[in-house]
N, C-alpha and C positions, 0 to 999 in steps of 0.2 A: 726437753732434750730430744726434738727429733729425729734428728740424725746420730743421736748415743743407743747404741744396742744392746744392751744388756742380755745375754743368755747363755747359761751353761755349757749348752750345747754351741760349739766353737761353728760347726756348720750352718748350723740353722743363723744364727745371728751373722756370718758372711754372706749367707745368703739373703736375709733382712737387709742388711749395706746395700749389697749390688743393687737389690728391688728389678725394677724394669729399668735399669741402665744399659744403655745399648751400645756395645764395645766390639770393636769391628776384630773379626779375625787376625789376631798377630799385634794386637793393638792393647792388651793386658800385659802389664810389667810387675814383677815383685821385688821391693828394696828392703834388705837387710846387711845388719849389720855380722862378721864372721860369729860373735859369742852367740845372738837373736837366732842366727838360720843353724848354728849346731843345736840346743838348746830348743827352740819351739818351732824349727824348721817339721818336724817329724810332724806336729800337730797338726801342721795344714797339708800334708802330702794328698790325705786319701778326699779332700775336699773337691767338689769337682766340678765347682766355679773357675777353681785357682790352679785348675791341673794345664791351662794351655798358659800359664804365666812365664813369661821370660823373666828369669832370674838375675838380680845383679847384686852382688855382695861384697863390701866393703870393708874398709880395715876396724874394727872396734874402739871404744876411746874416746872419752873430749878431742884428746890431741889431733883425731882425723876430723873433726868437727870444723874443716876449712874447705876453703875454695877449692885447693884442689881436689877434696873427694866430690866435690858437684861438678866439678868439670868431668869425673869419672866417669858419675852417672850420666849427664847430658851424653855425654858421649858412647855410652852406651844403648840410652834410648835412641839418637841419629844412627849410628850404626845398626840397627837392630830394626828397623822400618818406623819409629816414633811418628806420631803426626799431636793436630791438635787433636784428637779427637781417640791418643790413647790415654789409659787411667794406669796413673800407679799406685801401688797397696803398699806401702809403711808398714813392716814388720820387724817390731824391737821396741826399742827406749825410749829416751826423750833425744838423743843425738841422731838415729833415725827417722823419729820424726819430724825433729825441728828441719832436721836438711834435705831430708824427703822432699818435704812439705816445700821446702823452698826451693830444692831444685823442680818439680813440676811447677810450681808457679811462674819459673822464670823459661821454661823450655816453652820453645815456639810461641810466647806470649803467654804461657800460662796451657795447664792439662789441668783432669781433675783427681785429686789423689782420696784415699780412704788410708787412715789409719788404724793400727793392728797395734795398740797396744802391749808390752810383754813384760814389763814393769812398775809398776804400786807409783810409781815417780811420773810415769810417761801417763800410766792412768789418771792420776788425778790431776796431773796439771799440764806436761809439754803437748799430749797427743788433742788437748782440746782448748777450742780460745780460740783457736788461729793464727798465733804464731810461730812464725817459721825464722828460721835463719840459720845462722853461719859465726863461730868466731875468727876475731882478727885482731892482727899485729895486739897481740895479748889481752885483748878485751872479751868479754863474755856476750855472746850476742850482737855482736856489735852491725853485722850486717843482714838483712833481712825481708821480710813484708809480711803483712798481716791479712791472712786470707783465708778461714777455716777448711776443712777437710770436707768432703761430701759427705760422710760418715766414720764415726768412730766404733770400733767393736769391742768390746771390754768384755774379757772372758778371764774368770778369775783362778783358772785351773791353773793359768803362768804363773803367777806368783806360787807357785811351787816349785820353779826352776831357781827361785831368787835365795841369796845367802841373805844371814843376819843384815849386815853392813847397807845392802839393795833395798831389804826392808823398810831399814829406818830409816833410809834416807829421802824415801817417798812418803812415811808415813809425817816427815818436818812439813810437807807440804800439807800434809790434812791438818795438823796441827795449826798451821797458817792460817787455816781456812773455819779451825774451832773459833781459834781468838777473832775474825775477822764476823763469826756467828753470835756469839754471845757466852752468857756463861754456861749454860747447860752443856750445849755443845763442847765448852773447850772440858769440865769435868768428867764428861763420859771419854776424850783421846784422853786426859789424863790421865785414867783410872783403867783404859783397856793393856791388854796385856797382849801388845803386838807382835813380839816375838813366840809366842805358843798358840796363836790364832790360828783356826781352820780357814781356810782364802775365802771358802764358796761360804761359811759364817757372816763371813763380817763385810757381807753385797751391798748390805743395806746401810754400814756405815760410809762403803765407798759412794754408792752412788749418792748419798747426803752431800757429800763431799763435794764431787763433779758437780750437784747442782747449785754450790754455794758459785761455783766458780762461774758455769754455764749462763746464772741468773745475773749474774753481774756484767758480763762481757755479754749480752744478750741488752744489757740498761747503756755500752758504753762500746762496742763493738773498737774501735778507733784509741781505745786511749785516752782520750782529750779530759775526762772528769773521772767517774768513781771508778771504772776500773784500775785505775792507779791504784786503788785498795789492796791491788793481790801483790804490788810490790813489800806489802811488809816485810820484814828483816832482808830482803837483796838487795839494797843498799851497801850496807855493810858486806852481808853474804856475797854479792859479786865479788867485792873488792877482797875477802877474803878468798873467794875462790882464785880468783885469777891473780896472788900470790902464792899462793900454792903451787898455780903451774909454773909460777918463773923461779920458785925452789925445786921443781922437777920432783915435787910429792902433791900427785894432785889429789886436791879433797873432794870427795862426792859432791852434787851440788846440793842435795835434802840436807847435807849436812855442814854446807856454809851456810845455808840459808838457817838451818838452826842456832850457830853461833852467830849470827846477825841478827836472830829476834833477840837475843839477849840485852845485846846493844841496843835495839830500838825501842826494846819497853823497857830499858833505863831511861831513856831519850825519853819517851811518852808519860813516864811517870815523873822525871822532872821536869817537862814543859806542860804536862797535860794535868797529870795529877793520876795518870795510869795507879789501881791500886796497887801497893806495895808488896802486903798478900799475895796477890793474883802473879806479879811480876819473880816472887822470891821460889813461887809453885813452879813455873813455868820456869825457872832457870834452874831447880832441883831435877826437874824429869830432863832436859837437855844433859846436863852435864851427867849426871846417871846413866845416862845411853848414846849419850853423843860422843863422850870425851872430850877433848878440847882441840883447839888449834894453836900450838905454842906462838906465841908473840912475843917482843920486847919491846920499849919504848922508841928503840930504834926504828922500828918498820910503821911505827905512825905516819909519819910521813909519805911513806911508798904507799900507805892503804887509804891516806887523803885524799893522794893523788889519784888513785884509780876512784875515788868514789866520785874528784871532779869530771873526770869522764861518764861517770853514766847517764845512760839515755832520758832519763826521767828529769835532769837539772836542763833550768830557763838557760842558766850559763856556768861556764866552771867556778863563778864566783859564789854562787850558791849551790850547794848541795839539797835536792830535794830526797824526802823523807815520805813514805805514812806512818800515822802515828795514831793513838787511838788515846780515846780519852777513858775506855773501861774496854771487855769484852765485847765485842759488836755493836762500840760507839766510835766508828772511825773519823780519822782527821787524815784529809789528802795534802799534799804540796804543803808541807810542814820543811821547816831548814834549820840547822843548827847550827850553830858559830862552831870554828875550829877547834873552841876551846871546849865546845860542849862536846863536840866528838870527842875527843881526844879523853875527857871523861868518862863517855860511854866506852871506850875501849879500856879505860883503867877500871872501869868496874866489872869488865868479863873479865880480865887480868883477874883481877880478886879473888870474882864469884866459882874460877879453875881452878884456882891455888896457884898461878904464875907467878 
């Protein structure tokens, strides 16, 4: 991981980022979002890399998670002197840095950005990998490019700015990344107790974390073979998040993506032989801390449909899947008939008590 920074001290590890980057007078930008710069705004003030940084601050939200807050920022960088050769600093989420990330990629051909992780969600997964983007006309991600950050700084002090809810919902993604490790791994997220955890504690379970994900997108940078691995449960999870937003109650994303593993290691234990155990463990600790996302047999259809939109299917007549045959025995480009969907969503029905 060498562009991941790891250090207590918030200064020292921005100042590790920058290194010998050479950023021309007036040519430093800082992107956050309104929650990100009230909230861990104060932490970077007395910094004094970051003190000539022109500020541009956005509306909070999936919901500003569009075009036009990139038109914002572009247009903040051209009015403000942008060339190719300013850098912008991603301070916040995963909605900050996915659109960050994508507005510098696409300004004047592409600038270089660093991300500023401020959230457990944005750390272990949006702020690192590379991708970037934009949602659209209701779909999650739907617009984009994939092109890593110059460095990432992971300072685990913010996660002290995060509620319950922020917590887990970043903590589904390490979870992801247990099942995607093996069993050990997924026994030790099982067994911690993430809601009364010290941040600067549990460094060592995060950065395990970043480097399931770093080591894989480092074997597959493009997508094209095993990085597809880290799509577990967002298959489902898209499709249930972005039902959420067209009932105007939106779901965190750690936490559709938890209610889609459920679904997926149904799917994996009846196509693969996923053990049953291991799938009944893993849908106890979700629903214990997740809650549910109420469905009916009705919205089958609407959440078909959105799963034949996602990015990952050859065509919408197959829905592509990963699936795993135990803990940290994955299976890529897996697809399921209608009917087996529609299974797996009658077995999360059950497993909530719906």
């Amino acid at each position: 991981m060498n562009n991941v920074f790891f250090d207590n001290d918030l200064r020292t590890a921005v100042e590790k980022a920058l290194g010998s980057r050479s950023v021309p007078d007036g040519q430093l930008f800082l992107l956050a979002d309104e929650g990100s710069f009230s909230a861990c705004g104060p932490a970077i003030e007395g910094i004094p890399a970051l003190a000539s940084a022109k500020k541009v601050v956005i509306k909070a939200g999936d919901d500003h998670k569009t075009i036009e807050s990139v038109i914002d920022v572009w247009r903040f960088l051209g009015q403000n002197g942008g060339t190719r050769r300013s850098l912008l600093v991603n301070l916040g989420g995963g909605m900050v840095t996915d659109l960050g990330g994508f507005a510098a990629n696409t300004f004047k051909r592409g600038i270089a950005f660093i991300n500023i992780p401020t959230t457990l969600l944005s750390m272990v997964d949006a702020a690192v990998g590379g991708k970037t983007g934009i949602n659209f006309d209701g779909l999650k991600n739907e617009i984009g490019v994939i092109k890593p950050a110059a460095a990432v700084v992971i300072n685990t002090a913010f996660l002290k700015t995060l509620d319950k809810r922020n917590l887990l919902s970043g903590y589904a993604e390490m979870l992801k990344h247990g099942l995607l490790t093996g069993d050990d791994a997924l026994s030790e997220l099982l067994a911690f107790d993430i809601l009364n955890a010290d941040p600067a504690g549990m460094s060592g379970m995060l950065q395990r974390s970043i480097e399931v994900k770093e080591n894989i997108v480092a074997q597959d940078p493009e997508e094209k073979g095993i990085r597809k691995a880290l799509n577990l449960g967002h298959t489902v999870g898209h499709a249930f998040e972005s039902l959420s937003h067209k009932l105007h109650s939106p779901a965190l994303h750690g936490y559709a993506v938890a209610w889609g593993m459920v679904a997926e290691l149904f799917l994996s234990h009846k196509l693969l032989g996923f053990p049953l155990d291991t799938m009944q463990a893993v849908t106890r600790f979700i629903k214990g801390n997740y809650g549910s996302f109420p469905i009916d047999c009705d919205k089958y259809e609407t959440l078909y449909g959105l799963m034949q939109h996602d990015k990952k299917n050859q065509s919408a007549a197959q829905v592509n899947f990963t699936l795993l045959r135990a803990p940290g025995r994955i299976q890529i480009d897996c697809t399921a008939s209608k009917e087996q969907i529609f299974e797996a969503l009658d077995f999360y029905r059950d497993a909530f008590g719906q």
